[in-house]
C-alpha positions in Angstrom: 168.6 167.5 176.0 167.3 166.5 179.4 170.0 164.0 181.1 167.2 161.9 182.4 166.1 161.7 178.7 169.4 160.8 178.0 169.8 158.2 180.4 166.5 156.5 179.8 167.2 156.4 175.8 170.8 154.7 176.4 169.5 152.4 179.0 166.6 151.1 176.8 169.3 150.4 173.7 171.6 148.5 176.0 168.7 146.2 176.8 168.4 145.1 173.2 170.2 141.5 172.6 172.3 140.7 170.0 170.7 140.3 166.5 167.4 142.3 167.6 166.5 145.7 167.1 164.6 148.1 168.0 163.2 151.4 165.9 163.9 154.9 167.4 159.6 155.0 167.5 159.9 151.9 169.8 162.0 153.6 172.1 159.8 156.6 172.2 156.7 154.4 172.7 158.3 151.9 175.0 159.5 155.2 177.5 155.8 157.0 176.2 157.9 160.3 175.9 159.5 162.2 172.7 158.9 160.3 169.3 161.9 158.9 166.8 163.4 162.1 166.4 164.0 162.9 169.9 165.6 159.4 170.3 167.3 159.7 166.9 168.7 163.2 168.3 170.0 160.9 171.7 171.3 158.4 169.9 173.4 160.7 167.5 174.9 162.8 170.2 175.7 159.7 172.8 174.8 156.2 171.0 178.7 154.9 171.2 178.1 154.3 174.6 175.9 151.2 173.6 175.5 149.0 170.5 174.0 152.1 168.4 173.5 150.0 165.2 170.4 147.7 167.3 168.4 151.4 167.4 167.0 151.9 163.6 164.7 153.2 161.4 160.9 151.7 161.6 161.5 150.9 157.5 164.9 148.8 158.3 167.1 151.0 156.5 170.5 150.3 157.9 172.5 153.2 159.2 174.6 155.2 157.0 176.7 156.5 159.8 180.0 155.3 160.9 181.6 154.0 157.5 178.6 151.9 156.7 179.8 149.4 159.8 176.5 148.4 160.9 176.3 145.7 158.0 179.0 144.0 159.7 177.8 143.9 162.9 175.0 143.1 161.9 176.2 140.0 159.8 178.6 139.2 162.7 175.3 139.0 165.1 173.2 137.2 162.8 170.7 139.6 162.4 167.7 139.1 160.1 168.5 140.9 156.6 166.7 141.1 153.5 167.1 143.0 150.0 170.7 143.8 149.4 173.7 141.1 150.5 174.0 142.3 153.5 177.5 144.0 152.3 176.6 147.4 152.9 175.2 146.9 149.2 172.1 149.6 148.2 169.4 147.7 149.5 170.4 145.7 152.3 167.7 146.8 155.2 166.7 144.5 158.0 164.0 142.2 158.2 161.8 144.1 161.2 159.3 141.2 161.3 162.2 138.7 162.4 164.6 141.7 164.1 162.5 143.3 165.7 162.7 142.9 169.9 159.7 142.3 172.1 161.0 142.6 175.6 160.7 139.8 178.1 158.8 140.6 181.9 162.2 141.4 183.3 163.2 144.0 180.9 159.8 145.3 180.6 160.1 145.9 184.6 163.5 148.3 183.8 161.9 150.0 180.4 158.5 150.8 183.3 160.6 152.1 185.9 162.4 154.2 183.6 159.6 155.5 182.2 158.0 156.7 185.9 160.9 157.9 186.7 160.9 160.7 183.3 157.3 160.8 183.9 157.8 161.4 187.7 160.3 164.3 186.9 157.9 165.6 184.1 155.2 165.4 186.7 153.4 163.5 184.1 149.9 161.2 185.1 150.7 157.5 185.6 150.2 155.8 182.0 149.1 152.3 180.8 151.9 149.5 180.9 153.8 148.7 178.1 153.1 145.8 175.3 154.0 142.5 176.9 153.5 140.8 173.5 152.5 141.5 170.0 149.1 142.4 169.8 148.2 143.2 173.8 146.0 145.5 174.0 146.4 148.4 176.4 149.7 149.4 175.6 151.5 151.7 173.7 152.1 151.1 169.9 155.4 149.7 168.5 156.5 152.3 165.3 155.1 150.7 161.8 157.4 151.3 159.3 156.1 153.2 156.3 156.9 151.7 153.3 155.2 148.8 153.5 156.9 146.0 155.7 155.0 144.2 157.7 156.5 144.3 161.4 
């Protein structure tokens, strides 16, 4: 995998504040390169570099990786939960519609330059801004999960 890639993946999950998440497809659409796999593939080989458990499935599913510890970071952050206890308990998944991170100017400014810079070394055409808040249009779509929750 590309370090750049790499780089750009990590630096976009460190941004992400406590109790907000977002989906590996967010990541992809926020940098407009790879798709949920790719970043899935990042975040497997390097993610305990940053707060891995805030990077997720679009459907909320939490992570089955590391001994099922996401629950409690999650639960020790506050993040929005539904189904389930929160306990780890079959079930538990996040709420995406309250969890889910829409980045402020600032951080929209890092997640652009880090995306011109892969594009850049790609020699990729310039591409549309990001989403500055739900429902802009002109941007690149958030993932939507599959099963039915409404993000």
């Amino acid at each position: 995998m590309r370090e750049q890639y790499v780089e750009a993946v990590l630096a976009v999950a460190d941004l992400i504040p406590p109790a907000r998440v977002l989906s590996y497809g967010d990541i992809a659409a926020l940098l407009d390169v790879g798709g949920p796999r790719q970043v899935g593939a990042v975040m497997s080989a390097h993610g305990g570099a940053v707060c891995w458990w805030r990077v997720v499935r679009s459907n909320g599913v939490a992570p089955a990786c590391h001994g099922g510890t996401a629950m409690h970071h999650y639960r020790r952050e506050g993040t929005p939960l539904r189904g389930g206890q929160g306990d780890g308990s079959p079930g538990g998944r996040l709420d995406m519609a309250l969890a889910r991170w829409w980045p402020g100017e600032g951080d929209f400014a890092r997640i652009d330059a880090l995306a011109d810079r892969l594009r850049d070394a790609d020699g990729r055409p310039d591409r549309t801004p990001a989403p500055r808040q739900p429902g802009e249009t002109g941007a690149p779509k958030m993932s939507v999960p599959r099963d039915g929750l409404k993000a």
